[in-house]
Backbone as ProteinMPNN parsed JSONL, in Angstrom:
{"seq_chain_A": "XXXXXXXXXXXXXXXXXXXXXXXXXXXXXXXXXXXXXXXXXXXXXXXXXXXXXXXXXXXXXXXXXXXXXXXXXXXXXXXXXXXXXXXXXXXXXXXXXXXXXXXXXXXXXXXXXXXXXXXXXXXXXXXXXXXXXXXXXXXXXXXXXXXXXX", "coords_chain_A": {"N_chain_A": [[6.208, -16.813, 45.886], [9.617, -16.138, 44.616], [10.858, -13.281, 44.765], [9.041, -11.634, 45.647], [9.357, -12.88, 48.569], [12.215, -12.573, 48.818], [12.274, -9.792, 48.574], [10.869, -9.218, 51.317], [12.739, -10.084, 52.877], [14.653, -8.851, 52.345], [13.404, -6.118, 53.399], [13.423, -7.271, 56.041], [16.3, -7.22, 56.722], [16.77, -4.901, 56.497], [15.478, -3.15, 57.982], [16.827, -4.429, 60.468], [19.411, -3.725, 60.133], [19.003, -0.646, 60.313], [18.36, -0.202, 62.992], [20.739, -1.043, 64.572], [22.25, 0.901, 63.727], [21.437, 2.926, 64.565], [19.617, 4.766, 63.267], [16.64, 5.942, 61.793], [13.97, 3.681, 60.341], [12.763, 3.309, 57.452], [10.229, 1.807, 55.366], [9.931, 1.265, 52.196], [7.647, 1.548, 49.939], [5.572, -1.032, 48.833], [5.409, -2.326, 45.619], [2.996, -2.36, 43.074], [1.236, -4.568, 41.836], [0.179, -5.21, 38.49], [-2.443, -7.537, 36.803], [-2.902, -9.036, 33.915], [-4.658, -9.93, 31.496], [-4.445, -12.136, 29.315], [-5.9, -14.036, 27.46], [-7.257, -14.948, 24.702], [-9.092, -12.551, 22.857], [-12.747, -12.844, 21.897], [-14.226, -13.108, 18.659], [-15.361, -10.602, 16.436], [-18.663, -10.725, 15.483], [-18.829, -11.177, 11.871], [-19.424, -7.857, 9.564], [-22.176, -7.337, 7.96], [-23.016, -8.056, 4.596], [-23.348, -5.684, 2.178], [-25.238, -4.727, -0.507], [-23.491, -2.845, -3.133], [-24.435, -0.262, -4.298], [-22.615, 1.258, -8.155], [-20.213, 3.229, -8.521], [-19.206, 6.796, -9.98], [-16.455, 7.212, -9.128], [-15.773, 4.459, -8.883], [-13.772, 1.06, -9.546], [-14.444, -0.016, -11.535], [-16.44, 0.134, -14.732], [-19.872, -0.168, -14.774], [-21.689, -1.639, -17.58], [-24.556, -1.369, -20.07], [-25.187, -3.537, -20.736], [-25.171, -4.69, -18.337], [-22.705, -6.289, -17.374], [-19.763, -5.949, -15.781], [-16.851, -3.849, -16.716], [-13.689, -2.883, -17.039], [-11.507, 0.221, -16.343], [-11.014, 2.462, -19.936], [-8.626, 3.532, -19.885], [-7.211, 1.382, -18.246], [-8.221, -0.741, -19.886], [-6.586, -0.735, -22.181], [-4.15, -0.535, -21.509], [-3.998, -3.211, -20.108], [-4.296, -4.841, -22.991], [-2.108, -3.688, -24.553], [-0.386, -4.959, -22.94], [-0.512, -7.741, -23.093], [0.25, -8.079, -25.599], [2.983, -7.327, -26.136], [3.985, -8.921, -24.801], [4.345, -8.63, -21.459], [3.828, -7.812, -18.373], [1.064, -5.374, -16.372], [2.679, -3.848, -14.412], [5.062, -3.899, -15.325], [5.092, -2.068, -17.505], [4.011, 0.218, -15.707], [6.666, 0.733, -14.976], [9.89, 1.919, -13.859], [11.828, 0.79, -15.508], [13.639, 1.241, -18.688], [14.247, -0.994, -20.687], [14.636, -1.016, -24.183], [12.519, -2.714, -26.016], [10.588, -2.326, -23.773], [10.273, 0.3, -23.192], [9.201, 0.919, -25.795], [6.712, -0.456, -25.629], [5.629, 0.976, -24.027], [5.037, 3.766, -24.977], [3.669, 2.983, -26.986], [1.133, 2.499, -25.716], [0.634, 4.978, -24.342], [0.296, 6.538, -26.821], [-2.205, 5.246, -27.626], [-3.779, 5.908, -25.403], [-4.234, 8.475, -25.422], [-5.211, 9.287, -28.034], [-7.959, 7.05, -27.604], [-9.11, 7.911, -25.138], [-10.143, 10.282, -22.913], [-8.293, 11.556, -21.399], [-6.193, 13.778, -19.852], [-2.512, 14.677, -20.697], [-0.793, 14.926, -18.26], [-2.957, 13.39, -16.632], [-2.62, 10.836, -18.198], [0.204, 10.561, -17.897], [0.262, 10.243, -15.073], [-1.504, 7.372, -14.629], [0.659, 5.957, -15.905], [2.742, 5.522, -14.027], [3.011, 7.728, -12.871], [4.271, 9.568, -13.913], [5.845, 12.592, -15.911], [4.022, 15.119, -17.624], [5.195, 15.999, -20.488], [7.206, 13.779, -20.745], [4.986, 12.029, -21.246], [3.963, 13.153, -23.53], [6.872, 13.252, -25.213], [7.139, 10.511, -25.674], [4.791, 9.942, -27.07], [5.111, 11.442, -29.682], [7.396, 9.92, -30.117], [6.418, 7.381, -30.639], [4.457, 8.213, -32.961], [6.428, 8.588, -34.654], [7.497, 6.095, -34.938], [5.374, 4.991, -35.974], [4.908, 6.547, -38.812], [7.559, 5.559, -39.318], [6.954, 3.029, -40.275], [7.907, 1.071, -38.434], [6.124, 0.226, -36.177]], "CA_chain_A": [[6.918, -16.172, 44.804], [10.802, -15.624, 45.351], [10.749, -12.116, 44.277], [8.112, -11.086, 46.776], [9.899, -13.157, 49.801], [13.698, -11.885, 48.283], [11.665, -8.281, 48.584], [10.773, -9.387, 52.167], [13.971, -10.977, 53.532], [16.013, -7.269, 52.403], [13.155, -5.349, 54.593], [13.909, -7.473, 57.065], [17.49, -6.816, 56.621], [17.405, -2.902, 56.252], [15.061, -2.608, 59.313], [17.601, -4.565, 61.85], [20.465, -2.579, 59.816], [18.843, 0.793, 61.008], [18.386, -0.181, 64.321], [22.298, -1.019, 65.283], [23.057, 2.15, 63.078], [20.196, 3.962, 65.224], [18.426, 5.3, 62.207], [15.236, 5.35, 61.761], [13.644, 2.495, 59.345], [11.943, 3.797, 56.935], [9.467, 1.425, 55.198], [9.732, 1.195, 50.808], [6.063, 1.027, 49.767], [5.571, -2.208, 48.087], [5.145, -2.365, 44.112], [2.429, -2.485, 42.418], [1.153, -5.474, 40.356], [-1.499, -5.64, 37.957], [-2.056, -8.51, 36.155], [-3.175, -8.514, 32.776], [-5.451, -10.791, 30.633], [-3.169, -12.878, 28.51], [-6.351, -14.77, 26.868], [-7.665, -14.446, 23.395], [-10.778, -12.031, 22.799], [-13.925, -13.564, 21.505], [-14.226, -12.22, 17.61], [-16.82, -10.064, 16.689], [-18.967, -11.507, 13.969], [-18.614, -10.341, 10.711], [-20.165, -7.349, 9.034], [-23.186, -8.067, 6.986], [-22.456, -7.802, 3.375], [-24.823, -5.0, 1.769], [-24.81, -4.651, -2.097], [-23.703, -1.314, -3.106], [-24.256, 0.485, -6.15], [-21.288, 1.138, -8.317], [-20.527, 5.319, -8.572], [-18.2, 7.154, -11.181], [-15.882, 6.6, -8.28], [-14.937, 2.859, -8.568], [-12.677, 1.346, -11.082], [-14.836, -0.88, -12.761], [-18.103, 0.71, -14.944], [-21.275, -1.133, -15.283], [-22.011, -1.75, -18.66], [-25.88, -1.882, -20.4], [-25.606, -5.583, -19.853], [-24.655, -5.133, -16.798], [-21.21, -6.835, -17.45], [-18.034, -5.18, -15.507], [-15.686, -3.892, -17.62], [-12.506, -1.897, -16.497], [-11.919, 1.278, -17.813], [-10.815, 2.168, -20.963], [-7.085, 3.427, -20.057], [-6.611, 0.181, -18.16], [-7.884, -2.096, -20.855], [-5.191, 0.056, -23.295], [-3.085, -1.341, -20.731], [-3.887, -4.891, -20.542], [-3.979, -5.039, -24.437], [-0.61, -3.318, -24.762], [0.66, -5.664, -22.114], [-1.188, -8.885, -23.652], [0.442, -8.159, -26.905], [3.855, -7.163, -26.119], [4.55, -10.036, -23.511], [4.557, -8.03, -19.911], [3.137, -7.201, -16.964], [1.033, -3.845, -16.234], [3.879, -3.459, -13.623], [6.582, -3.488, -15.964], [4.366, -0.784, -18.142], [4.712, 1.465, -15.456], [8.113, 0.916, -13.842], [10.845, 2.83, -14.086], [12.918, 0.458, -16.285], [14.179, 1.289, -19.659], [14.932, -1.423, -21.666], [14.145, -0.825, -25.846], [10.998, -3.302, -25.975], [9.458, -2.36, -22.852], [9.953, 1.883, -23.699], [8.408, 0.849, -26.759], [4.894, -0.732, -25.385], [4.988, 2.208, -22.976], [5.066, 4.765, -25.67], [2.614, 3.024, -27.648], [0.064, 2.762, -24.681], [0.786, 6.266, -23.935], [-0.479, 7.183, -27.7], [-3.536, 4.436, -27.772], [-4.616, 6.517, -24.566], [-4.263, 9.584, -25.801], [-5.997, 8.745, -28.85], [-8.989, 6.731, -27.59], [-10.011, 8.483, -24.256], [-10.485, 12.03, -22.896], [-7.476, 12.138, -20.097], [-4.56, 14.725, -19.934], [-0.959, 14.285, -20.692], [-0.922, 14.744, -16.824], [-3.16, 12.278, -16.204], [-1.959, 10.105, -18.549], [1.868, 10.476, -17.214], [-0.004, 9.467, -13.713], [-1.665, 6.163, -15.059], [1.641, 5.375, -16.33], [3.598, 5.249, -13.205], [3.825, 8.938, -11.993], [5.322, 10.066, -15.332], [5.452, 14.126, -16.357], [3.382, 15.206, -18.966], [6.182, 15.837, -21.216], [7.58, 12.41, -20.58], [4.059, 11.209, -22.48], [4.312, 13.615, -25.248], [7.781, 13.066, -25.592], [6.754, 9.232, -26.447], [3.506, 9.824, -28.15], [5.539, 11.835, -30.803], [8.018, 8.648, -30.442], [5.34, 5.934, -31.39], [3.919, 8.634, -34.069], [7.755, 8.706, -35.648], [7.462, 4.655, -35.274], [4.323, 4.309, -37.144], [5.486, 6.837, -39.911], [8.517, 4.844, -40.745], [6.205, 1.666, -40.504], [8.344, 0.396, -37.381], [5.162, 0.006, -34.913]], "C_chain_A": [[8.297, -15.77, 45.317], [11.035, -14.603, 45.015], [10.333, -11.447, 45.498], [9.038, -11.114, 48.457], [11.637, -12.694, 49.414], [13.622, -10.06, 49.197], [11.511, -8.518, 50.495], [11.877, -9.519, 53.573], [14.416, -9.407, 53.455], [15.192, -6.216, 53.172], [13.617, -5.605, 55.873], [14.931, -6.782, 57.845], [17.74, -5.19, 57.144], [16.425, -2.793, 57.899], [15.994, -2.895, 60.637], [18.985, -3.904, 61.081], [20.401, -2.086, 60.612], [18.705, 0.447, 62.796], [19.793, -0.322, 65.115], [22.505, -0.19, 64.755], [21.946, 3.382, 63.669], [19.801, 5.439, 64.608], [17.423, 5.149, 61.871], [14.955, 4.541, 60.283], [12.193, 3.014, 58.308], [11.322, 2.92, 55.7], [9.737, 1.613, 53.33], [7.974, 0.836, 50.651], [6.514, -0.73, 48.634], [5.22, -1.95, 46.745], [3.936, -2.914, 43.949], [2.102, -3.632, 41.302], [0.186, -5.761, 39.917], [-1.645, -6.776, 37.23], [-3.234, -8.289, 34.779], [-3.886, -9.954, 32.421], [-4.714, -11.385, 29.447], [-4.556, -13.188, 27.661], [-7.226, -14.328, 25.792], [-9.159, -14.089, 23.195], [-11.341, -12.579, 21.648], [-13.292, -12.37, 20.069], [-15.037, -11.872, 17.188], [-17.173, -10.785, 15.518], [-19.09, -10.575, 12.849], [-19.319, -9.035, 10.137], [-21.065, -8.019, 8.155], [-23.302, -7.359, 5.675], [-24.037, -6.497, 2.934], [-23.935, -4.646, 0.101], [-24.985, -2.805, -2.251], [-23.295, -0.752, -4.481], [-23.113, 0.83, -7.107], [-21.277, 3.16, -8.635], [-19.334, 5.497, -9.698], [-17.007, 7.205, -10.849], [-14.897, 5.5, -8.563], [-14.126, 2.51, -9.855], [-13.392, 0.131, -11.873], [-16.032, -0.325, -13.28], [-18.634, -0.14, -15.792], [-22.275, -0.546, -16.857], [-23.633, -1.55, -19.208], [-26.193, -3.233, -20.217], [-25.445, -5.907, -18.502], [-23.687, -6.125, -16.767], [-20.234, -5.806, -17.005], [-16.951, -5.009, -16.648], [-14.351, -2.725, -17.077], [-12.663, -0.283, -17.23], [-11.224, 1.579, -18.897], [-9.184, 2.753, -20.83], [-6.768, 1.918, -19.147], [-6.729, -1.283, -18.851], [-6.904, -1.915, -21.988], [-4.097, -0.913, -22.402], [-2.943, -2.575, -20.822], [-3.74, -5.067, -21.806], [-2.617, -4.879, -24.826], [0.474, -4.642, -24.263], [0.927, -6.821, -22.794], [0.284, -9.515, -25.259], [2.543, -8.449, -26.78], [4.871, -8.139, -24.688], [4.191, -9.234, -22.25], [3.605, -7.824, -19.715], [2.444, -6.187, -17.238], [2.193, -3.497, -14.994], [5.158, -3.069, -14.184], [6.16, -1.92, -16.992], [4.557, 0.307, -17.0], [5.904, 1.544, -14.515], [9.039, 1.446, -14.41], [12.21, 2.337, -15.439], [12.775, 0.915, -17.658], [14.495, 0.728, -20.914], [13.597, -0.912, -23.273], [12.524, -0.903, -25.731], [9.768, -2.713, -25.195], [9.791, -0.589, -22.69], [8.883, 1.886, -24.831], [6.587, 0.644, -26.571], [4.473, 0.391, -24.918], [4.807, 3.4, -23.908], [3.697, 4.166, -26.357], [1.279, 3.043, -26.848], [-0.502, 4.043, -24.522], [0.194, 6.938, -25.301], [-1.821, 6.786, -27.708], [-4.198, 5.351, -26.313], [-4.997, 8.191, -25.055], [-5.056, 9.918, -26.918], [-7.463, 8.029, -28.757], [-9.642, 6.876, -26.398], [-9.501, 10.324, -23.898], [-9.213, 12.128, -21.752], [-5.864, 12.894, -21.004], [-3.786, 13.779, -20.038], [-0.865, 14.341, -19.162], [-1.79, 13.337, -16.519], [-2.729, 10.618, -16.628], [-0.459, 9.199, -17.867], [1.139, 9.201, -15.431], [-0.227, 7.999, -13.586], [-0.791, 5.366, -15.257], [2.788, 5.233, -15.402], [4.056, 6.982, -12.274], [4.362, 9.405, -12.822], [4.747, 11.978, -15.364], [4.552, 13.845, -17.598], [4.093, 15.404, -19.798], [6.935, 15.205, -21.218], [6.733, 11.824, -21.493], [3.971, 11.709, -23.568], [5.584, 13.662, -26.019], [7.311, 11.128, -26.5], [5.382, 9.255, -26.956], [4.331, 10.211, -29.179], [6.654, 10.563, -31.171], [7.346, 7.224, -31.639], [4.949, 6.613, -32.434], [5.158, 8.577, -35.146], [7.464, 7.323, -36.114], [6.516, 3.984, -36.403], [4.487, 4.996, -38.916], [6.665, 6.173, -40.919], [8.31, 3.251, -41.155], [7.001, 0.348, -39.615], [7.536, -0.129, -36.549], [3.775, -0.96, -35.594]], "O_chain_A": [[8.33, -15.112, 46.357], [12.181, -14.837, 44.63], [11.081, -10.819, 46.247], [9.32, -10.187, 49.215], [12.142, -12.473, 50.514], [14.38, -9.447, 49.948], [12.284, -7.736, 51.048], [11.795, -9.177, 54.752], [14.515, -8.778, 54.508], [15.872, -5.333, 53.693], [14.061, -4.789, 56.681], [14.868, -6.137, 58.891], [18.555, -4.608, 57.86], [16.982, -2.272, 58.865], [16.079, -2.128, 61.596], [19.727, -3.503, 61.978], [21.055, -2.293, 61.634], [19.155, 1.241, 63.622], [19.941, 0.245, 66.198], [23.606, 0.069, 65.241], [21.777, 4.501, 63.186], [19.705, 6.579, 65.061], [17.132, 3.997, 61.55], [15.627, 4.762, 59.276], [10.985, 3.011, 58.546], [11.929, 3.259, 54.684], [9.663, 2.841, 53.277], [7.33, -0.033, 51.239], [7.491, -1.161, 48.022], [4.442, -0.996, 46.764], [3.669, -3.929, 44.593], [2.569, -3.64, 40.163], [-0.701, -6.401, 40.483], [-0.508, -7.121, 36.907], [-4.185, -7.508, 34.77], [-3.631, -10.969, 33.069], [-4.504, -10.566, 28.552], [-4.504, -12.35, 26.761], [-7.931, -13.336, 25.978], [-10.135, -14.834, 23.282], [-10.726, -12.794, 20.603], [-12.508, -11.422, 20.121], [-15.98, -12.654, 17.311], [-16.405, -11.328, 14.724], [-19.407, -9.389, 12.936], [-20.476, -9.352, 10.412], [-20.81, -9.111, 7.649], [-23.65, -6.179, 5.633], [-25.217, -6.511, 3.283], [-22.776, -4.444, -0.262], [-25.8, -1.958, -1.885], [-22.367, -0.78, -5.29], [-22.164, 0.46, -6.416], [-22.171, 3.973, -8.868], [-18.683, 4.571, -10.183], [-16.177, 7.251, -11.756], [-13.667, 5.531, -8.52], [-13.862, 3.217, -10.827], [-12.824, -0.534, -12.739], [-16.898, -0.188, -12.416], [-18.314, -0.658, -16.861], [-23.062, 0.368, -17.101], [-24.209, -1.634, -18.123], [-27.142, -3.835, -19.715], [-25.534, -6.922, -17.811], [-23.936, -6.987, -15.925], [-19.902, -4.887, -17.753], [-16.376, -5.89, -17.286], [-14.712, -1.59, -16.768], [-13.397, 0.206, -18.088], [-10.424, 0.649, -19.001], [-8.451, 2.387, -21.749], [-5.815, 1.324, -19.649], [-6.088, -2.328, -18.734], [-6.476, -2.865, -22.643], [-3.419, -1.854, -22.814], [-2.031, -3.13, -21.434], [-2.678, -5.674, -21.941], [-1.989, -5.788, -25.368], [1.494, -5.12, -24.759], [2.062, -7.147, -23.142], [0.83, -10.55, -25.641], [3.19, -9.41, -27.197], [5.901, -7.986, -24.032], [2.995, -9.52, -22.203], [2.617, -7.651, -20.428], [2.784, -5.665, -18.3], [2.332, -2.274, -14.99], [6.018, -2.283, -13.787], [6.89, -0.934, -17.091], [5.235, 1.29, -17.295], [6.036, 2.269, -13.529], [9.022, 1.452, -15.641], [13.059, 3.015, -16.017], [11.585, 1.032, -17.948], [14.859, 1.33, -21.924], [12.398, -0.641, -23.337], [11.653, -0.057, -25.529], [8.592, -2.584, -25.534], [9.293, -0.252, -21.616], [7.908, 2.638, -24.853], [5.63, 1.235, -27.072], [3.37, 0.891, -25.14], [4.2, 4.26, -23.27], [2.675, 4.847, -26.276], [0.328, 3.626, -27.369], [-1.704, 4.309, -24.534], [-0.458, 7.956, -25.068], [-2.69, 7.655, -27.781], [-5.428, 5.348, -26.353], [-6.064, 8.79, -24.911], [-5.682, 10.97, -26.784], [-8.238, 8.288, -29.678], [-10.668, 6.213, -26.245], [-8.803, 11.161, -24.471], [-9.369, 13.169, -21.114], [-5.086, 12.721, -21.942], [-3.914, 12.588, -19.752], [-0.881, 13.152, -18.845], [-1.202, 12.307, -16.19], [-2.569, 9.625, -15.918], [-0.172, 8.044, -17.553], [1.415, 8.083, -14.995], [0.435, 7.306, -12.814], [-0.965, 4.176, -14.993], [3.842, 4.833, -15.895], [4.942, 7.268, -11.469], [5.393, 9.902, -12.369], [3.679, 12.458, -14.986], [4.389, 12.841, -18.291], [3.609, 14.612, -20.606], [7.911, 15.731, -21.754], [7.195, 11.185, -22.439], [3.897, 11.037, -24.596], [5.601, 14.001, -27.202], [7.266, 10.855, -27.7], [4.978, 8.139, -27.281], [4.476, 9.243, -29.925], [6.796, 10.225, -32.347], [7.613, 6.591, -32.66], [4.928, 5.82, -33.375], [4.92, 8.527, -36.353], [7.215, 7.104, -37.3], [6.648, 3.08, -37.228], [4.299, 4.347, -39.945], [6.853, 6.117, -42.134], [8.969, 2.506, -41.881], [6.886, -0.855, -39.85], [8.021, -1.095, -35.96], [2.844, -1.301, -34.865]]}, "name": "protein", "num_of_chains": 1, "seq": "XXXXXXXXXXXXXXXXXXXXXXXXXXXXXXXXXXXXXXXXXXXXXXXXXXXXXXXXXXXXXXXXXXXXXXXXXXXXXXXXXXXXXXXXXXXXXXXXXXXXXXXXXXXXXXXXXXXXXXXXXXXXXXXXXXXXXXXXXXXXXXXXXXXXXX"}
């Protein structure tokens, strides 16, 4: 290794230094080298799948038929979305435009209207929104459907 013998050659060196400069030679310990395992560990084998009940917890609830169904503010959502062209991403993002205030207001009443969650929770569903952010557009969509706009 030329490192090692480089390292070798400059003891050399420094020991017949000190001796015409009749100082004593005092010895550098040598470095340390560990060497390390470069090669790729074995992978453990997989967990073994176990079927697990569904709790009030998860986000999908098991039906009497035992059919999955989401729950009922995120199928408001998909419907809203379905209808009005977009995304659930654009439903709760921060943008603005007309159309896509509009779905979000009407979502924001169809939840409010056909399940049990707060204007708080609501606002949350909807991107992190205040609760007076969703009752500001519930009373929106209720103006809309009064003048037969919605």
């Amino acid at each position: 290794m030329i490192v090692a013998e480089q390292l070798r050659q400059h003891e050399a060196w420094r020991e017949a230094r000190s001796r015409v400069d009749g100082a004593p030679f005092i010895a550098r310990p040598r470095p340390v080298v560990k060497t390390i395992d470069v090669r790729p560990k074995p992978k453990e084998p997989p967990l073994p799948m176990v079927p697990v009940q569904p709790s009030s917890r998860d986000w999908l609830i098991v039906t009497a038929a035992g059919k999955h169904e989401p729950p009922t503010y995120l199928r408001i959502m998909h419907e809203v979305s379905a209808k009005h062209e977009l995304t659930i991403h654009e439903l709760r993002s921060n943008r603005r435009d007309r159309l896509l205030v509009a779905a979000r207001n009407e979502a924001m009443w169809r939840m409010k209207r056909e399940t049990s969650l707060s204007l708080p929770a609501i606002g949350h569903k909807m991107g992190g929104r205040d609760h007076t952010t969703v009752l500001h557009g519930i009373r929106r969509h209720e103006a809309r459907i009064a003048a037969g706009e919605a």
